[in-house]
C-alpha positions as CSV (number, residue, x, y, z in Angstrom):
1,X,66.4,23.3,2.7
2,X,63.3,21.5,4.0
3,X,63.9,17.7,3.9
4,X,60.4,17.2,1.5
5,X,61.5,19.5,-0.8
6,X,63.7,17.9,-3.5
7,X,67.2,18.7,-4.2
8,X,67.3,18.8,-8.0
9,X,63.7,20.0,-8.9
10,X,65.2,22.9,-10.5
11,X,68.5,24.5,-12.2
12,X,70.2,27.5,-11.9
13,X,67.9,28.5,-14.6
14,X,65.2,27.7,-13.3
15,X,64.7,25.3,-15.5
16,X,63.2,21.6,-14.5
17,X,65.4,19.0,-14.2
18,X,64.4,14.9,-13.8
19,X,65.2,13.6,-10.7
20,X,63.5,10.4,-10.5
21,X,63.1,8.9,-14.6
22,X,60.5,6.9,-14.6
23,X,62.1,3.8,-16.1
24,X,64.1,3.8,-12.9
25,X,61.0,3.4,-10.8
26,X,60.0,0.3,-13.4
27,X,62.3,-1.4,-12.7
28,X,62.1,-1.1,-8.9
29,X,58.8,-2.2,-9.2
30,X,59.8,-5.1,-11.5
31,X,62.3,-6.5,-8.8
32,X,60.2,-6.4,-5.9
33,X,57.0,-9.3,-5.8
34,X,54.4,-7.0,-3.7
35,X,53.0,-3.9,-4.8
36,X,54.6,-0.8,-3.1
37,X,53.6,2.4,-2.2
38,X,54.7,5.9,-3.4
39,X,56.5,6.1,-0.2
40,X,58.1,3.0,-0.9
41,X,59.3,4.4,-4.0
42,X,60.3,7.8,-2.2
43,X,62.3,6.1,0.6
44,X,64.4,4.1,-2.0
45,X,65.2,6.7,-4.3
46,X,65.2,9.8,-1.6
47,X,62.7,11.9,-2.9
48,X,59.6,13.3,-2.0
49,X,56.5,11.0,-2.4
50,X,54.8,13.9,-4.9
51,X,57.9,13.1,-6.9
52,X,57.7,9.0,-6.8
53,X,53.2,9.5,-7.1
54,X,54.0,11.8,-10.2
55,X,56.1,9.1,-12.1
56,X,53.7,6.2,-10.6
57,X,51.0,7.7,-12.4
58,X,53.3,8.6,-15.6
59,X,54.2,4.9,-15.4
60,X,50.3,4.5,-15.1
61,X,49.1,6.4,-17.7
62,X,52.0,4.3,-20.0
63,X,50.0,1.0,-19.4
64,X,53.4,0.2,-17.5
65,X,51.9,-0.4,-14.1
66,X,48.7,-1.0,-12.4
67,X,47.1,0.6,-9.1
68,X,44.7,-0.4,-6.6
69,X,43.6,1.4,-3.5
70,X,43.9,-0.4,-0.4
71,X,42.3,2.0,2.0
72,X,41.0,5.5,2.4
73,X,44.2,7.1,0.7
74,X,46.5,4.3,0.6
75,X,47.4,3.2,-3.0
76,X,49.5,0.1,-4.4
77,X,51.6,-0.4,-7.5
78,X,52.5,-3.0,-9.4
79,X,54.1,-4.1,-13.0
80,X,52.1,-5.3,-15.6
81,X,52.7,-8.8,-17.4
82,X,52.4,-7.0,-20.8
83,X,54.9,-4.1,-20.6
């Protein structure tokens, strides 16, 4: 299997399966004091960076987290005070 493919995308089934919950990537971003990337969150959790820039922009999309871009496709993320 190609190494950016992830190993638990799918069951036997077929049928999705979570392999990154985004309340784990929360509070990897809680613990660390500068914003990180999505292949920050990748590398830690050893999974593709679609995988950690999907639950980034879940966590997003909560209110959870804020974004900035940095550069011409680099992104940061960070935790809010209020969530």
């Amino acid at each position: 299997m190609p190494d950016n493919v992830d190993r638990d995308d799918r069951d036997d089934r077929g049928q999705y399966v979570e392999t990154l919950p985004a309340e784990q990537v929360l509070t990897f971003l809680r613990r660390h004091d500068d914003p990180m990337t999505a292949t920050d969150v990748g590398e830690a959790f050893g999974v593709t960076n679609c995988t950690a820039l999907y639950r980034l922009e879940e966590l997003h999309d909560r209110g959870a987290i804020q974004r900035k871009q940095v550069g011409a496709r680099a992104v940061v993320w960070w935790t809010t005070d209020s969530y």
